[in-house]
N, C-alpha and C positions, 0 to 999 in steps of 0.2 A: 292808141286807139283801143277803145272796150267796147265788146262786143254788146252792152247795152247800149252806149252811145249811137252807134252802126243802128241798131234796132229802133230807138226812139225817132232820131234821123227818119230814118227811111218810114216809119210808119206815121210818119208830119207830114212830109213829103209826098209820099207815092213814089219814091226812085229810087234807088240806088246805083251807086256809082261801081263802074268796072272793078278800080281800085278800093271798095270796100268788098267788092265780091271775093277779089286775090286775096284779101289779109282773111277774111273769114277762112278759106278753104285751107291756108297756108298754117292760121293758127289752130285750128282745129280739135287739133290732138289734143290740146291742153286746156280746152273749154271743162268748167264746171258745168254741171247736171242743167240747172239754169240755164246757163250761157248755151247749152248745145240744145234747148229749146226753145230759145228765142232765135237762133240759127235756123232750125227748123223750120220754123213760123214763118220765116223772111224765105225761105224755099219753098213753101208749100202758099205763099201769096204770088210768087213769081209764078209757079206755075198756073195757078189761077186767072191770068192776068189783071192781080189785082195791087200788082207792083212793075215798075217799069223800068229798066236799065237805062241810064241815060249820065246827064249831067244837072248837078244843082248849078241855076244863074241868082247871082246874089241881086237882090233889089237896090234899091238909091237907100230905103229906110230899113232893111235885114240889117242885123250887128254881122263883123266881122268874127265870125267863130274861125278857127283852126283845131281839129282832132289834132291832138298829140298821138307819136309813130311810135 
């Protein structure tokens, strides 16, 4: 998983998932300048409620993606 991926995700969406909240806080330390500003971004739209913890449901016609761990 990259922390762009997480961020494009979630800003198509409006969600984000519990398990992309864990790897963010978990990988953190090791975010580039970038990366811990798009981290940011996705924190300060949470706060907003302009993002929402949940789960993605894949549709009949959505492709079958998988983030790599």
């Amino acid at each position: 998983m990259l922390v762009g991926e997480v961020f494009l995700e979630t800003m198509a969406t409006g969600i984000i998932t519990q398990q992309e909240i864990d790897w963010l806080t978990t990988h953190q330390a090791g975010f580039s300048r970038e990366e811990e500003a798009m981290a940011l971004k996705i924190g300060r739209l949470l706060d907003e409620g302009q993002l929402q913890i949940g789960c993605r449901l894949l549709g009949k016609d959505a492709p079958d993606v998988h983030l790599a761990s």
